[in-house]
N, C-alpha and C positions, 0 to 999 in steps of 0.2 A: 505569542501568536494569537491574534483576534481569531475566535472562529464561531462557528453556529451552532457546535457542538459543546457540550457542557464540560470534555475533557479531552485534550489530545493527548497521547502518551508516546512515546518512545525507549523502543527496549534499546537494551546499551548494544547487542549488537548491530540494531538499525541504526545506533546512530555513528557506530565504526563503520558499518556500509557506507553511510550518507557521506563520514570525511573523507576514505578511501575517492570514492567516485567523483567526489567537489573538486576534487584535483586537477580531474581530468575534462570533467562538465562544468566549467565555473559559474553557470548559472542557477543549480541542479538546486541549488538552499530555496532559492525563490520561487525558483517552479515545482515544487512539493508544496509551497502554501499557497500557490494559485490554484495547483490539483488540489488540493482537500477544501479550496473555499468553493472553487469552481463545479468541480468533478462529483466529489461526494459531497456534496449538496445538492446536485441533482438528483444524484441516483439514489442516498437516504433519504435524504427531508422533502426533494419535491416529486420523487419518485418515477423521475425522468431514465431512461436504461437508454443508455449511447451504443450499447452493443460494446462499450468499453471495460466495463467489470462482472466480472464474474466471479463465484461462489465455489471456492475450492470441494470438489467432490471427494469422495472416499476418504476421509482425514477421519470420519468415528467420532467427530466435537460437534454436540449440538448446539454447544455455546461458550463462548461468543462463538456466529459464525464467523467464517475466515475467509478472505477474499483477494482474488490477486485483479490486477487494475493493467491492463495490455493499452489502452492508450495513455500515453504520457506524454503530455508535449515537453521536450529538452529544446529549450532556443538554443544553450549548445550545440547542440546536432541541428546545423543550420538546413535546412531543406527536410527534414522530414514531418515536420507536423508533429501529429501525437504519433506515429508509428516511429517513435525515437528508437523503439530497444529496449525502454527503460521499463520493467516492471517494478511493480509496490507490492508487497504482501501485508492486508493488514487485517482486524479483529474490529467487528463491532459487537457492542456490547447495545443491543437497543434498548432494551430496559434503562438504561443508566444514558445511555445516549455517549458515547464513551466508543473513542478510536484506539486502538494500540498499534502503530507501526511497526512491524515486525519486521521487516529486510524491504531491501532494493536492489537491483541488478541491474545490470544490462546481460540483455536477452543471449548477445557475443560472448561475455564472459562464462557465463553459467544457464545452460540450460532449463531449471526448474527450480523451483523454492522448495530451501532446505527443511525437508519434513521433521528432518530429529530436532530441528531449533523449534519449529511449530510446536510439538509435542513436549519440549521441554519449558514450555510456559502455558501450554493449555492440557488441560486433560482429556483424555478418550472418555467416551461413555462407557459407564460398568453393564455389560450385558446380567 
C-alpha cells in the first residue's frame, strides 16, 4: 500500500475485523486505502478536520494518541456516503509519522471500540 505516511501497520485483530466484514462489504479493502490516503491525510498532514475524526478521550494514553474515524465512506453501503456505519480505530504515532490500525466495525454491529484490545497494545500512563 503506497501512502504518505512513513509506516502503515495492522494489528492481527484489525485485520480479522477487516476479513470478517469484507465478506459482507466487498469493497471495504479499497475503501480503507482511499480513507487513509484521502481522510487522514487531511486531517494529519494537511491539517484539514471534516468533523470526521476524533481523538478518543479518557483512555489515560498519551501516546500514540488514538483515534476513531465516524466518517467512512463504504461504496458497499450504496447510498450513504461517509455515514456508512463503518468505524476505524486507529494510533498515531506522530513522532515516527506511523499509523496502527487497531479495529473496525460497523456502528450495527458493536456499539463502541473495544477498550481492553486498545490497552492491550498501548499503555496507560504511570501516574
Amino acid at each position: 500500500m503506497k501512502t504518505v505516511f512513513n509506516e502503515i501497520r495492522c494489528l492481527p485483530e484489525y485485520e480479522r475485523d477487516l476479513k470478517k466484514l469484507a465478506k459482507k462489504y466487498r469493497t471495504l479493502e479499497e475503501d480503507v486505502e482511499i480513507f487513509i490516503d484521502k481522510q487522514l491525510q487531511l486531517y494529519h498532514k494537511l491539517k484539514i478536520d471534516n468533523n470526521g475524526i476524533f481523538q478518543i478521550a479518557n483512555l489515560g494514553i498519551s501516546y500514540p494518541k488514538i483515534y476513531k474515524a465516524k466518517k467512512f465512506a463504504c461504496r458497499a453501503l450504496k447510498g450513504t456516503g461517509s455515514k456508512s456505519g463503518i468505524r476505524v480505530i486507529y494510533a498515531y504515532f506522530d513522532k515516527e509519522d506511523i499509523i496502527d490500525l487497531i479495529e473496525i466495525y460497523h456502528k450495527g454491529e458493536q456499539e463502541n471500540e473495544d477498550r481492553d484490545r486498545i490497552f492491550g497494545h498501548y499503555n496507560k500512563d504511570v501516574e
